[in-house]
C-alpha positions as CSV (number, residue, x, y, z in Angstrom):
1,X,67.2,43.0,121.7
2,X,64.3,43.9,119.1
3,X,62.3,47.5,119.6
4,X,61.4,50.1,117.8
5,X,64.2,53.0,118.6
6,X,62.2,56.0,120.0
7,X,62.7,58.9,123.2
8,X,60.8,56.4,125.4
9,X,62.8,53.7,124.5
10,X,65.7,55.1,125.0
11,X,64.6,57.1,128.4
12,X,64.2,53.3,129.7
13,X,67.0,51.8,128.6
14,X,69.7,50.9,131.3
15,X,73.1,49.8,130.9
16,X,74.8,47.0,131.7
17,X,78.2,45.1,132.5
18,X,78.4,44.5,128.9
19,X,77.5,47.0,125.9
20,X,74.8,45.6,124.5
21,X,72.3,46.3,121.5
22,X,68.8,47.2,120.1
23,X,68.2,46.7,116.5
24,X,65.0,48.4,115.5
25,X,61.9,46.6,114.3
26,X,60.8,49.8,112.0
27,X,64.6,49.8,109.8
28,X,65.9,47.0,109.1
29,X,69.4,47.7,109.9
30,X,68.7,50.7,112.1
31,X,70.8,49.8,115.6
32,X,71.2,51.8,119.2
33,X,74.5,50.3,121.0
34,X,74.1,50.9,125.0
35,X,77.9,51.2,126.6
36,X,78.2,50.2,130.0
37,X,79.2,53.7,130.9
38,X,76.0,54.5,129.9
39,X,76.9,56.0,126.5
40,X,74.7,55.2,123.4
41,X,75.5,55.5,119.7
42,X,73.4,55.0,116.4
43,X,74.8,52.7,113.5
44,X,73.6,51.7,110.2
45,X,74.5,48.0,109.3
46,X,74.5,46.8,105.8
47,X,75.7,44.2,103.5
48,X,77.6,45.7,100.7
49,X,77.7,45.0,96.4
50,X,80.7,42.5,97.3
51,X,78.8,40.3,100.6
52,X,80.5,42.0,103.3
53,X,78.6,42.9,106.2
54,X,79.7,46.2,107.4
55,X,78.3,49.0,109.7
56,X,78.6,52.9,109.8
57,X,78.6,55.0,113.0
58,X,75.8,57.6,112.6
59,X,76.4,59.4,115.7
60,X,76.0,59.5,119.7
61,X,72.8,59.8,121.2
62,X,72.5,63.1,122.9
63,X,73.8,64.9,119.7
64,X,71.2,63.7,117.9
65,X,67.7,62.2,118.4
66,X,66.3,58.7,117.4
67,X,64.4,60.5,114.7
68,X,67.3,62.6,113.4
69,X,69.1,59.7,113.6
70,X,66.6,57.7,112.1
71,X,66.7,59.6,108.8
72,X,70.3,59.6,108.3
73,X,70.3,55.6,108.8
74,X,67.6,55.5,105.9
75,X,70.0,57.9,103.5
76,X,73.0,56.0,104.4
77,X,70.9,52.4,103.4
78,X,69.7,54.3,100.4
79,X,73.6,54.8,99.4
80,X,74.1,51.3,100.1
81,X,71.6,49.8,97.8
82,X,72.7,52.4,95.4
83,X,76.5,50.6,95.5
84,X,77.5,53.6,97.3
85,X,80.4,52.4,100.5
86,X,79.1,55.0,103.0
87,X,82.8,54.4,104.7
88,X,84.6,55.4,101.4
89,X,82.0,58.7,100.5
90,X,82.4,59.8,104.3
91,X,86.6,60.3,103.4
92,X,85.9,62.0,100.2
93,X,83.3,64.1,101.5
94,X,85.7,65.3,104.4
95,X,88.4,65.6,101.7
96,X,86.0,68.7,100.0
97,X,87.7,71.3,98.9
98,X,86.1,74.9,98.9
99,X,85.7,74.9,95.4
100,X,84.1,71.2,95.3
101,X,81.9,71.7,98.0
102,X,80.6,74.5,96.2
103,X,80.4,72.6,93.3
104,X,79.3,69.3,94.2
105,X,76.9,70.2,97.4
106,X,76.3,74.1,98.4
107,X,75.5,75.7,95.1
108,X,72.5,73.1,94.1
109,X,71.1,74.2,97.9
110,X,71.6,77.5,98.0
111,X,70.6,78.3,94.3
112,X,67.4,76.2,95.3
113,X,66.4,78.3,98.6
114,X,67.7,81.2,98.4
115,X,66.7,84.1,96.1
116,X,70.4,85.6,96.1
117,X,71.7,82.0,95.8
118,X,73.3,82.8,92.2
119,X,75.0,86.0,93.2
120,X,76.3,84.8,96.7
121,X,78.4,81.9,94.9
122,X,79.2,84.5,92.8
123,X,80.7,86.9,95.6
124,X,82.4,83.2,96.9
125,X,84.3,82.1,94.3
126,X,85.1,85.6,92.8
127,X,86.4,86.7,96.5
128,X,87.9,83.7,97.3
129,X,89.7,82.6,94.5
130,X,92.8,82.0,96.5
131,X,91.2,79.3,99.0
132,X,89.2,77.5,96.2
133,X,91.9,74.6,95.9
134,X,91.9,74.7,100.0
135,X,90.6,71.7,101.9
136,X,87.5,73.2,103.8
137,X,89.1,72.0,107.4
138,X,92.1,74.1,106.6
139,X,90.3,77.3,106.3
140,X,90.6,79.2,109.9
141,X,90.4,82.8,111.3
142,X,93.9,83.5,110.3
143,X,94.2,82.8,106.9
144,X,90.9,85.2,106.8
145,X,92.0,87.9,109.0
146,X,95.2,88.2,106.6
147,X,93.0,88.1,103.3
148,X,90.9,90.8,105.1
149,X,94.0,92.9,106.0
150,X,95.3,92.3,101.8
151,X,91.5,93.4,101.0
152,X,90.8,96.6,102.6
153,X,94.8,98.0,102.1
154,X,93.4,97.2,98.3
155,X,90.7,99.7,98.9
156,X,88.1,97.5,99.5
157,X,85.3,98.9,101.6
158,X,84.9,97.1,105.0
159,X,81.0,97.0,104.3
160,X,82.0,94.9,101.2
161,X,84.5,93.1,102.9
162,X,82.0,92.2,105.7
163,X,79.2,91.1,103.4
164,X,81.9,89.0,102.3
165,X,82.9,87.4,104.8
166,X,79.4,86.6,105.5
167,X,78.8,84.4,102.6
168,X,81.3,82.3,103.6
169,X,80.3,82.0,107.1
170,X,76.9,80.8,106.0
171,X,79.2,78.3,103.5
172,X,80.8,77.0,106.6
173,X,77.9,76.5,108.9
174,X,76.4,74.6,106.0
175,X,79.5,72.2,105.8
176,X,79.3,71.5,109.8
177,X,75.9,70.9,109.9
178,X,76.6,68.9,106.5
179,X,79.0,66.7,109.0
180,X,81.2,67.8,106.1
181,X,83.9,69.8,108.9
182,X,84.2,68.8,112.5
183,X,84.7,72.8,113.7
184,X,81.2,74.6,114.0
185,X,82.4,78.0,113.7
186,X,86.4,77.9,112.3
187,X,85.6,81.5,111.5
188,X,83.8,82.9,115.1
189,X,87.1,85.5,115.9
190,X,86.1,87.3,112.8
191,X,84.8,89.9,113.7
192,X,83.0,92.4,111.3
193,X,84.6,95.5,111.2
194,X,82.9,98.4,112.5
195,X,81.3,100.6,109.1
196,X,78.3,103.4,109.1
197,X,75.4,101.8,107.5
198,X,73.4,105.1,107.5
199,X,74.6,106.4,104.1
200,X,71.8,108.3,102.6
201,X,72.0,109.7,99.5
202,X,69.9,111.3,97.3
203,X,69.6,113.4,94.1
204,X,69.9,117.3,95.2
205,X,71.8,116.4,98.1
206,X,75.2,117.6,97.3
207,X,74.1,119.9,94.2
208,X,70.4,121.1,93.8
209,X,70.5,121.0,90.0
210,X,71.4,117.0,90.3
211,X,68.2,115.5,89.6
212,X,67.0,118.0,86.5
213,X,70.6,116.5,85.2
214,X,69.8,113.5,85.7
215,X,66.7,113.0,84.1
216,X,68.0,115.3,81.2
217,X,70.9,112.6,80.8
218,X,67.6,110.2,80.8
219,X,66.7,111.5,77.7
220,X,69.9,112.1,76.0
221,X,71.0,108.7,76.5
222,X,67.6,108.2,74.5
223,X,68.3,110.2,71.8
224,X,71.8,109.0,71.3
225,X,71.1,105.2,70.9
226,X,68.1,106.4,68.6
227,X,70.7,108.1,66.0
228,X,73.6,105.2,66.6
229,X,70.3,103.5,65.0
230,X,69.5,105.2,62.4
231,X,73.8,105.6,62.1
232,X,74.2,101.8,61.7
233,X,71.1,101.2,59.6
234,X,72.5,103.4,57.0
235,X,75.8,101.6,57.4
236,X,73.9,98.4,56.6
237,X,71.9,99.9,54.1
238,X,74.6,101.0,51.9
239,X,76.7,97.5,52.1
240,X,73.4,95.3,51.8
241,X,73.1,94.1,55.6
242,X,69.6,93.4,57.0
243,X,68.5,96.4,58.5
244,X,68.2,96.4,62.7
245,X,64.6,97.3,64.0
246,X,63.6,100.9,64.2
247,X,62.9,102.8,66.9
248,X,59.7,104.4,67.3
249,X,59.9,107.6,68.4
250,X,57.1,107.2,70.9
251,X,58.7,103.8,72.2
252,X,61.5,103.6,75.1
253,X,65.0,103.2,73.1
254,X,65.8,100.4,75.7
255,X,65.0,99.1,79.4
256,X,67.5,101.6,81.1
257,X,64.8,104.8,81.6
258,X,61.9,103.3,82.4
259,X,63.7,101.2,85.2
260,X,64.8,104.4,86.2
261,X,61.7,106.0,86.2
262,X,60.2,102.7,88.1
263,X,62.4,102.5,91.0
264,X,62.9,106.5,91.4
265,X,58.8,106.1,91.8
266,X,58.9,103.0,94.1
267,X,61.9,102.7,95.9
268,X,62.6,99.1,94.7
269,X,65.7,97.5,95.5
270,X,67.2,96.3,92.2
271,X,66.9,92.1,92.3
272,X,62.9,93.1,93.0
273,X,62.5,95.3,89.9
274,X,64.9,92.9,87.8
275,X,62.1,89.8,88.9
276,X,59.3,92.1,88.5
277,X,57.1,89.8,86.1
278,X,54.1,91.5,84.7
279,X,51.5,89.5,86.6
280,X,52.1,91.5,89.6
281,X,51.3,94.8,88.0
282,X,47.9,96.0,87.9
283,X,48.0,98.8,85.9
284,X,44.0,99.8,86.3
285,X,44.6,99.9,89.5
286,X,48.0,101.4,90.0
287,X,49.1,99.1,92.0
288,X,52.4,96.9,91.5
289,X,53.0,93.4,94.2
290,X,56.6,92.9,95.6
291,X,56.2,88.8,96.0
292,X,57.7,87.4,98.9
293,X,59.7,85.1,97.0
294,X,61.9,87.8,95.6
295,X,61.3,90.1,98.5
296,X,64.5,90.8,100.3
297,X,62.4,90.5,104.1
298,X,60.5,87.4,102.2
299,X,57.1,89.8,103.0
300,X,54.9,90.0,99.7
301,X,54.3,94.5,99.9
302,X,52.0,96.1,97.4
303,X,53.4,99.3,96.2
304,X,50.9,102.4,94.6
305,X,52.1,103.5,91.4
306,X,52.1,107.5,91.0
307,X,51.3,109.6,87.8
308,X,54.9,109.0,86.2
309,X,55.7,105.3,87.2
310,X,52.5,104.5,85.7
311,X,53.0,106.3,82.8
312,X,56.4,105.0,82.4
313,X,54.5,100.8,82.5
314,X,52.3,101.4,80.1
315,X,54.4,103.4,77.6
316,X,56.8,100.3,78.0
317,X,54.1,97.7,78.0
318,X,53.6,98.6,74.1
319,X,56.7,97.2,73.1
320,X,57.1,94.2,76.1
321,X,56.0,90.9,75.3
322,X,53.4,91.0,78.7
323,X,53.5,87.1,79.5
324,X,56.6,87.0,81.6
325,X,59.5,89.5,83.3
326,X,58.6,93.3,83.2
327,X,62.3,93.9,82.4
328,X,64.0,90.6,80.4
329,X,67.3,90.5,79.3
330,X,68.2,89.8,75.9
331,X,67.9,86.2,76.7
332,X,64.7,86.4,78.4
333,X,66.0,86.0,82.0
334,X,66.1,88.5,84.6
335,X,69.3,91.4,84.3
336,X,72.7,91.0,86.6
337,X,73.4,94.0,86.6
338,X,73.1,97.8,84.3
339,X,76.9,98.9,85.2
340,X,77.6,99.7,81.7
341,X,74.4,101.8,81.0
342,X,74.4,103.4,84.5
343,X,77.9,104.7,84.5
344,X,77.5,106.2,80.6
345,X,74.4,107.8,82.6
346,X,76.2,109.2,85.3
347,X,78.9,110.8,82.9
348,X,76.3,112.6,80.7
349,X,74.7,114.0,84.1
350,X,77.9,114.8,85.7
351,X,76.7,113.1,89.2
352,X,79.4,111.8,91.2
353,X,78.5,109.2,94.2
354,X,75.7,107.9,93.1
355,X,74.7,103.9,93.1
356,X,71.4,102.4,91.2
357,X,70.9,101.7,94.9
358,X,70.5,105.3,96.1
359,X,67.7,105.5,93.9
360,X,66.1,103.9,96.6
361,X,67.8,106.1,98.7
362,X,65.9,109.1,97.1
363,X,62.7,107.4,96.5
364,X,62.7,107.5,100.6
365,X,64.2,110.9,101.3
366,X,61.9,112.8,99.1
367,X,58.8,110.9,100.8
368,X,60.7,112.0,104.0
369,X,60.7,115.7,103.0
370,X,57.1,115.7,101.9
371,X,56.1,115.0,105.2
372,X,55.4,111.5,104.9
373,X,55.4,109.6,108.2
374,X,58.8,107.5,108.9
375,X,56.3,104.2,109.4
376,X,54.5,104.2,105.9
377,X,58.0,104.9,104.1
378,X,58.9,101.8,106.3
379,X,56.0,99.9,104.7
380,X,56.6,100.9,101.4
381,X,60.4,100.4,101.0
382,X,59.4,97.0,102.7
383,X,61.8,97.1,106.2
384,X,61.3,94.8,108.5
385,X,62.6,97.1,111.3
386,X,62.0,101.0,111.7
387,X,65.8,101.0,112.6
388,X,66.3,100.7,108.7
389,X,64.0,103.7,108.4
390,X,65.5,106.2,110.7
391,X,68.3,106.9,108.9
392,X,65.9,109.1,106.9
393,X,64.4,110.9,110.1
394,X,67.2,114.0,110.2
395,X,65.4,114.5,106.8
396,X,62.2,115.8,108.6
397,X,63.9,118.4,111.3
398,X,60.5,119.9,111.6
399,X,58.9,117.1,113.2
400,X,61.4,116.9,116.1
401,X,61.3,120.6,116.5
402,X,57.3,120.3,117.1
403,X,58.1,117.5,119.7
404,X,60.3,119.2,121.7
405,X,58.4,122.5,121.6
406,X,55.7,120.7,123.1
407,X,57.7,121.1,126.5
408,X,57.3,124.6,126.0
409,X,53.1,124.6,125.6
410,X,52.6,122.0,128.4
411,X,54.1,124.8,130.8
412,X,51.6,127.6,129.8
């Protein structure tokens, strides 16, 4: 039988006392076989490099629609006329291993759409080390409740370990939709483990004097690197070695303050100010764009610049080639990290418990403390839910107290 395969098609079709089959008019090869139990199945038939005529079993109908099923036939003919024996990539695609599916199939997707692509295969193959060389059907709840249980008696915090975890959920899911693993969710009895994720910390919180040594550290740190300057040039000098630039005294010694200054201003979270291109800040205006591609709730949020944050731009716009990143690393892409220069910061300021992250943390709190209504902090630290933003609402104790002492007026 000859017909296009479609949902009407198929809603028609009846079966009979033998299996029988439709071979579609649209895709050459494209074929619906009808059991006489009723069930129906999709296949790809082919001719491969050596003459013989084979055929591949795409699926049962019910699991996946003649268009689904459709597009799969055309990849599998692609293969074909690419030498490819769909039979023979099929086992060595269900032979993957975590480290060659990462390799050969979820790191090109991931990387591609997803902004944290990079860093969550990364947190994979850095957390998983010991399952790399694993087949992917072999990795179950149990092997990952006991590397949980070896991960958190290391001191691991369960936030961390949950995040974890997470990535390579996602990884699965992939794979099964992939038709790479049989098992849709080998992972589902892994449960997160319960952790606060209210933490809210901010300079002055545990010592009042925190943030005036924080920002004197700010400058000290500047004032080192400019005489380890000045140190080494003389060094150089005296043995004939060309000289490193100078530092101008009215210039930024490095990235480290006015990224400091920037997010303490803005609240951004860290991958948004390391993207921050130029383009997106309009200093005349005072006004600075979050794009949505490298926005964490993929919303584009405009952020206003106060006195310091734009001061801090267009001191460091002097000395920034202004065509591309805000904040380039030496190789011109965007910064991993700052652990080195943040925890040198920390020590001169003596502040203990203290991420880049709860500069964010502060950025919101002091808002909070100024009065500022719990929805526009919302907006500007770019939540998607006010549940995010109520952490900071025991920061505003006045507020409540006003609307529960309205009990008090209504009676009198």
């Amino acid at each position: 039988m000859q017909a296009k395969i479609t949902n009407q098609l198929v809603a028609r079709l009846a079966p009979k006392d033998k299996p029988f089959e439709v071979n579609d008019t649209e895709l050459s090869g494209f074929i619906l076989r009808v059991q006489p139990s009723g069930s129906m199945s999709y296949y790809a038939a082919y001719r491969l490099s050596d003459g013989r005529r084979d055929r591949f079993k795409i699926g049962r109908h019910g699991h996946l629609t003649p268009m689904q099923a459709r597009d799969r036939a055309k990849d599998i003919l692609a293969d074909v006329t690419k030498g490819v024996n769909p039979k023979a990539k099929k086992k060595t695609d269900r032979a993957h291993t975590l480290r060659s599916f990462i390799n050969k199939e979820y790191r090109p997707w991931i990387e591609a759409n997803q902004q944290s692509g990079a860093a969550t295969i990364k947190r994979l193959e850095s957390c998983f080390k010991q399952h790399l060389h694993e087949k992917l059907s072999q990795i179950n709840a149990w092997k990952i409740e006991k590397w949980r249980t070896e991960r958190l008696k290391a001191g691991i915090h369960p936030a961390t370990v949950n995040r974890d975890i997470v990535a390579l959920k996602g990884l699965l899911a992939r794979a099964h939709e992939w038709r790479v693993i049989a098992e849709s969710k080998p992972l589902a009895t892994v449960k997160p483990k319960k952790v606060d994720n209210d933490r809210v910390r901010y300079l002055g919180m545990l010592d009042p004097e925190e943030e005036s040594r924080f920002r004197a550290a700010l400058d000290q740190r500047e004032q080192r690197i400019r005489k380890e300057r000045i140190s080494a040039n003389t060094w150089r000098h005296e043995r004939g070695y060309k000289l490193l630039p100078e530092i101008n005294p009215s210039e930024f010694a490095d990235h480290v303050k006015p990224m400091v200054l920037l997010t303490l201003n803005t609240g951004l979270r860290r991958n948004e100010l390391f993207t921050l291109a130029w383009a997106k800040t309009d200093l005349d205006r005072a006004m600075l764009t979050v794009a949505w591609q490298t926005a964490k709730s993929s919303r584009t949020r405009h952020i206003p610049l106060n006195e310091e944050a734009l001061a801090a731009l267009r001191k460091w716009k002097v000395q920034q080639d202004t065509s591309g990143l805000v904040f380039p690393s030496r190789t011109g892409e965007p910064f991993s990290h700052t652990k080195r220069a943040w925890a040198s910061l920390l020590e001169l300021a003596k502040i203990k418990d203290f991420t880049w992250h709860d500069m964010r943390h502060h950025f919101a709190s002091q808002l909070v403390m100024a009065g500022v209504d719990l929805n526009t902090v919302r907006e500007l630290l770019g939540h998607s839910d006010i549940k995010m933003t109520l952490r900071y609402a025991h920061l505003a104790p006045e507020h409540k107290a006003a609307a529960v002492e309205r009990l008090v007026s209504s009676r009198s």
